[in-house]
C-alpha positions in Angstrom: 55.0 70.2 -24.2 55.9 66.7 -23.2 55.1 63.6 -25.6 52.0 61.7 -25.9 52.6 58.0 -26.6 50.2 56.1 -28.8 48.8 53.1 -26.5 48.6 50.0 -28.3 44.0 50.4 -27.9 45.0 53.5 -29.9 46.4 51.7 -33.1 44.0 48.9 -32.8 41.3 50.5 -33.0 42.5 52.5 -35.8 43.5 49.5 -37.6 40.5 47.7 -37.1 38.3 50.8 -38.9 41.1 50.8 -41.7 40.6 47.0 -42.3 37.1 47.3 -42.3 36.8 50.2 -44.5 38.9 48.4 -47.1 37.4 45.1 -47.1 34.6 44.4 -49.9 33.3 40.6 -49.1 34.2 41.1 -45.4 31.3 43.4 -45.9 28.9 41.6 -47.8 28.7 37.8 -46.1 27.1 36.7 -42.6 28.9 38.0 -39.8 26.2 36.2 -37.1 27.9 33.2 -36.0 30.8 35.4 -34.0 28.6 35.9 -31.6 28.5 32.0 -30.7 32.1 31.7 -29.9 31.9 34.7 -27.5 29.1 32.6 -25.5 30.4 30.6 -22.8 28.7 27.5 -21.6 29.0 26.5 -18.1 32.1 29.0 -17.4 34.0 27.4 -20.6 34.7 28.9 -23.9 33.2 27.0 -26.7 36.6 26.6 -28.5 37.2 26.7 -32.1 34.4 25.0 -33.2 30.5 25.4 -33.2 27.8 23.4 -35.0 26.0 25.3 -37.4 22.0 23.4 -38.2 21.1 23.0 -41.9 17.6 24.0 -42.6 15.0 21.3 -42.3 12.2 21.1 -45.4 9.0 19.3 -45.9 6.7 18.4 -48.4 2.9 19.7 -49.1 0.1 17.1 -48.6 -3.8 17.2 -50.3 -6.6 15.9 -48.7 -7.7 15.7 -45.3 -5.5 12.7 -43.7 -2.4 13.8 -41.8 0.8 12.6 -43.5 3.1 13.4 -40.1 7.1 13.5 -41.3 10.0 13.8 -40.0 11.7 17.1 -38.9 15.5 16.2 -40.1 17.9 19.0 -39.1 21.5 18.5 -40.7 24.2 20.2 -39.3 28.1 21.1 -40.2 31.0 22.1 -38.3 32.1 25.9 -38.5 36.1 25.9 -37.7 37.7 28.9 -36.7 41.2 27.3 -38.4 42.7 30.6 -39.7 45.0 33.2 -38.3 46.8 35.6 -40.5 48.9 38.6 -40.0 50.8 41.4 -40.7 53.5 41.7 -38.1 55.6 45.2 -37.8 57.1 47.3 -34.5 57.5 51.1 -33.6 60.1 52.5 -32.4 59.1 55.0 -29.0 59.3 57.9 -31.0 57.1 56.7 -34.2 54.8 56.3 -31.0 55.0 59.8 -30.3 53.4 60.5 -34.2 49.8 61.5 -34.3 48.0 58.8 -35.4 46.6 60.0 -38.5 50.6 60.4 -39.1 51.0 56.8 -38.0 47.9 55.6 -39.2 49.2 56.8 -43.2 52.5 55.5 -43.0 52.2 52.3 -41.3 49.1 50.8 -40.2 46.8 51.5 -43.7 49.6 49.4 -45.8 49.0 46.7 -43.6 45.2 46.7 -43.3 45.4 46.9 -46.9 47.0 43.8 -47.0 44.9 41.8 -45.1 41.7 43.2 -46.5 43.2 41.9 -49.6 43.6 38.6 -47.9 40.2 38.1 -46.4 38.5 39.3 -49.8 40.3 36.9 -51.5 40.1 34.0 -49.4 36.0 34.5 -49.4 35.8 35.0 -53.3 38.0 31.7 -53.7 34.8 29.8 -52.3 33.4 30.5 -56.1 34.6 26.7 -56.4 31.7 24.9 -53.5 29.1 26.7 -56.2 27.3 24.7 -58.7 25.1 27.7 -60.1 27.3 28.9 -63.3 25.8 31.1 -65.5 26.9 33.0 -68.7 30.1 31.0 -69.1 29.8 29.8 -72.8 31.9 32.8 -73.8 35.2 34.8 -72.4 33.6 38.0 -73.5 33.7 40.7 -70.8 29.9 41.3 -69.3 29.2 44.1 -70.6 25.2 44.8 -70.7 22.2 44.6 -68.9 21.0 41.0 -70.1 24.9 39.6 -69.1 24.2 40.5 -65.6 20.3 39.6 -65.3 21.5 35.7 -65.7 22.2 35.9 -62.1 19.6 37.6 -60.9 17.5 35.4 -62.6 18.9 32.3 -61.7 18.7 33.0 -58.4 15.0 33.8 -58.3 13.9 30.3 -59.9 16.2 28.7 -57.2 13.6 30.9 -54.6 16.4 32.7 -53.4 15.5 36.1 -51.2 15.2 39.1 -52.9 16.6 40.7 -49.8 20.2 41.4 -49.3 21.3 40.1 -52.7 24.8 41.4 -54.1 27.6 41.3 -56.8 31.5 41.7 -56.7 32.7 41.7 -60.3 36.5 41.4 -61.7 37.8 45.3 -63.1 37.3 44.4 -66.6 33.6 43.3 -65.8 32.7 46.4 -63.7 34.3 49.0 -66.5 32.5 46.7 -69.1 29.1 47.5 -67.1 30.0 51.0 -66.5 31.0 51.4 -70.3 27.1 50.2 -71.1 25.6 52.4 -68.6 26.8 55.7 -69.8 24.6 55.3 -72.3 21.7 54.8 -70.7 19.0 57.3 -70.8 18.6 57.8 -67.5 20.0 60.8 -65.8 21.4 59.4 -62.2 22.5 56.4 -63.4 24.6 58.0 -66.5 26.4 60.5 -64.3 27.3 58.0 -62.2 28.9 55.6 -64.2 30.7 58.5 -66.2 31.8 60.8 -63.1 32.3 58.5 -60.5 32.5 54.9 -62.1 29.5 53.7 -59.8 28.0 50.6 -60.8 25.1 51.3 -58.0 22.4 48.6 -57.5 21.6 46.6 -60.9 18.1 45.1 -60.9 17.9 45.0 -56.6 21.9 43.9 -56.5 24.3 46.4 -54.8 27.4 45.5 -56.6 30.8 46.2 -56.3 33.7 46.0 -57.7 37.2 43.6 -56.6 40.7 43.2 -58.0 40.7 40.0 -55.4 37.7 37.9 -58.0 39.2 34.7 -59.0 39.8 33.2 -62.1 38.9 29.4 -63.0 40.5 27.5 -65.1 38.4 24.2 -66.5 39.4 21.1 -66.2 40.8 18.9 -69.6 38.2 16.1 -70.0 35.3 16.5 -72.3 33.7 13.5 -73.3 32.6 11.9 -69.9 28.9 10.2 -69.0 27.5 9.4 -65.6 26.6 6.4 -63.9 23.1 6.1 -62.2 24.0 6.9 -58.4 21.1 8.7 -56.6 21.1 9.1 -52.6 19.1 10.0 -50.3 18.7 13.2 -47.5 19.6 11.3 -44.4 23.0 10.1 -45.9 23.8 13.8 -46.9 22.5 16.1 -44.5 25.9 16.7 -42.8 27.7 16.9 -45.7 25.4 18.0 -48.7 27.4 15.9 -50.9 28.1 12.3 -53.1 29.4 10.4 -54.6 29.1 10.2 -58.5 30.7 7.7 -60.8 31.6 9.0 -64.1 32.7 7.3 -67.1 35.9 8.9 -68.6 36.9 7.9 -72.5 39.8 10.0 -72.9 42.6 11.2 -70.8 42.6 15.0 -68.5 42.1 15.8 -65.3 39.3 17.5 -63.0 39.7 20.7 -61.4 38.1 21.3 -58.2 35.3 23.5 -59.1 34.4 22.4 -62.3 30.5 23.0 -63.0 28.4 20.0 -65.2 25.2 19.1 -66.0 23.5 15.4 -66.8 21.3 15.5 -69.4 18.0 14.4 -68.7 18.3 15.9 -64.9 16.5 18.8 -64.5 17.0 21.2 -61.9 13.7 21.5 -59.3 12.3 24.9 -57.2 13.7 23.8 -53.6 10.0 25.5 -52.3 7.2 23.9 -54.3 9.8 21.4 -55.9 8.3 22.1 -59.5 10.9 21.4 -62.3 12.7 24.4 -63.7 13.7 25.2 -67.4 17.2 24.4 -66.8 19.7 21.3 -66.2 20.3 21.0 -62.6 24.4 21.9 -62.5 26.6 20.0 -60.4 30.2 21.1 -59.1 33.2 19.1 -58.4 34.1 19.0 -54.9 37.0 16.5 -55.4 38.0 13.4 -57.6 40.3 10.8 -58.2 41.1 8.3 -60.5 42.0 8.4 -64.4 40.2 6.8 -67.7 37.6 4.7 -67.2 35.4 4.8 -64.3 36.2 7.8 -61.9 34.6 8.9 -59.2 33.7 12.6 -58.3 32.5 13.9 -54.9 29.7 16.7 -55.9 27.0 19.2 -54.8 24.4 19.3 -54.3 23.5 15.6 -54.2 21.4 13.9 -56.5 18.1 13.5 -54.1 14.8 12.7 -57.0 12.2 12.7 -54.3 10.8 13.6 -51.1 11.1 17.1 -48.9 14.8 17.3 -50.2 14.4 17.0 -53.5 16.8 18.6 -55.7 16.8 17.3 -59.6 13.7 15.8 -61.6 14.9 12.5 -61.8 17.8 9.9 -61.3 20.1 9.9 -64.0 19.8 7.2 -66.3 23.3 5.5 -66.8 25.0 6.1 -69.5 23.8 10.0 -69.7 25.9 12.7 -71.3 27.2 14.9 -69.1 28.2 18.0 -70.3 31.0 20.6 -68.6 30.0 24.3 -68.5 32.7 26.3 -70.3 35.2 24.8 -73.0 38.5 22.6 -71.8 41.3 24.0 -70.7 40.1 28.0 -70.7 39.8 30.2 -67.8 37.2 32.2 -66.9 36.6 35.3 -64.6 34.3 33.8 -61.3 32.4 37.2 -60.7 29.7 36.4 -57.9 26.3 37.1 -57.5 24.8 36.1 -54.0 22.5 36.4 -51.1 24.5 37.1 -47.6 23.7 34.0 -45.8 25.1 31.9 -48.6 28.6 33.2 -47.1 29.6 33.5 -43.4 32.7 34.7 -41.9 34.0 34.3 -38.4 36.6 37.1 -37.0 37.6 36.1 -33.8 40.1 37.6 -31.5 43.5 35.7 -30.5 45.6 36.0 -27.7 49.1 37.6 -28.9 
């Protein structure tokens, strides 16, 4: 019987269904905007960047006289600026192998891999969020009223209820599991017990990922802010400022490091009513040392209009307080909608 050589459509095609069948976030985040870099416009490719629009917002008026605003669309650049790899060769007679034979011994090791990758480069965007809940304590999340936090915060922040989901760190999804199995509840015990299935939690498929990154919190403590405000029109491209704050003793910043100001409340981005809660801030970047330093954050501090996102300005001078202690790490498990997430998989020439 002569010998059947594995073409090259063969083994991608095979490694494209291992890669996808190992990847957790690759699964969960928006996968729409590929289709814009397939589109060609006027014969040419659109290259490696497109232009993704922000969402435009308004504000409710009362009485019968028009109040005609502005429709102000913010937009931000979506760079395809990644290529990773996994680079092996056959020989002509591995290429003679079955491909499940193949498939076992070379190509699922390397799909592994870069599932690994992607996962991990997606769950290392944990630090561009500035909703951090539960992190007073180091403590493993281990019940129902640890995970509803989330949930919860992303309801008063009027997030869709649709397509919501979780990737915890192993010691958080045994934790859960742990409390499940002794649940009354028939299904969900069995689950947990047999088959160490989280399932969906309170409308929240979750999952679990070895690939969930740890943060570790910056030193500085004892820090107040200056009064800076801005406005919608100087942000809507970036969706960030920049805050002074006042440091009195020596540390550093880490890039993801989640405050609040007292006094700034957090508002509903629909009906802009002021919610129970501080509005938190994350740090996007920062320089400087004792004394004044200045922090580039999200969201920006916006106290009126269509755009509003806190209460009120900051009065100068306010405490601001870091979530978490100094210097202590802390598991960054995520709880999300899909569109808060996009990836871009794009094919290269070899």
């Amino acid at each position: 019987m002569p010998n059947t050589l594995l073409t090259p459509t063969i083994i991608a095609r095979e490694a494209l269904r291992i890669l996808d069948n190992n990847c957790v976030m690759g699964k969960l985040v928006y996968r729409g905007y590929e289709e814009e870099f397939e589109k060609k416009i006027n014969g040419y490719e659109v290259g490696t960047t497109i232009s993704v629009r922000r969402p435009t917002d308004y504000t409710v008026r009362t009485g019968r006289t028009a109040s005609i605003q502005d429709v102000t669309e913010g937009s931000f650049p979506l760079v395809v600026n990644t290529q990773i790899g996994v680079d092996f060769q056959f020989t002509s007679q591995e290429l003679t192998l079955s491909i499940g034979e193949l498939s076992d011994r070379a190509i699922k090791p390397a799909m592994v891999q870069l599932a690994n990758q992607i996962d991990g480069d997606l769950l290392g965007l944990y630090n561009l969020a500035n909703n951090w809940v539960g992190a007073t304590t180091t403590s493993a999340i281990d019940s129902f009223a640890d995970f509803a936090k989330a949930p919860e915060r992303l309801d008063l922040g009027a997030v869709p209820q649709d397509d919501r989901s979780a990737v915890l760190s192993p010691t958080d999804t045994w934790a859960m599991l742990g409390s499940q199995t002794a649940l009354f509840m028939n299904e969900v015990a069995r689950g947990a017990y047999r088959n160490a299935s989280l399932g969906q939690i309170g409308g929240i498929d979750t999952y679990m990922s070895q690939n969930v990154k740890t943060h570790n919190r910056g030193s500085i403590s004892s820090t107040f802010a200056h009064g800076n405000t801005t406005t919608y029109a100087a942000t809507l491209n970036s969706n960030t400022m920049s805050l002074g704050l006042s440091v009195v003793a020596s540390g550093s910043f880490n890039q993801g490091d989640v405050f609040t100001i007292s006094g700034t409340f957090a508002v509903n981005p629909v009906t802009k009513a002021t919610l129970p809660y501080l509005q938190q801030f994350v740090i996007v970047s920062s320089t400087g040392g004792i004394g004044t330093v200045t922090v580039t954050i999200t969201p920006p501090i916006i106290p009126s209009g269509a755009f509003q996102t806190v209460s009120a300005a900051p009065v100068s001078g306010s405490v601001v307080n870091f979530v978490g202690s100094a210097s202590t790490s802390y598991a960054q498990n995520l709880v999300f909608h899909k569109n808060a997430i996009a990836l871009v998989v794009v094919p290269v020439s070899a």
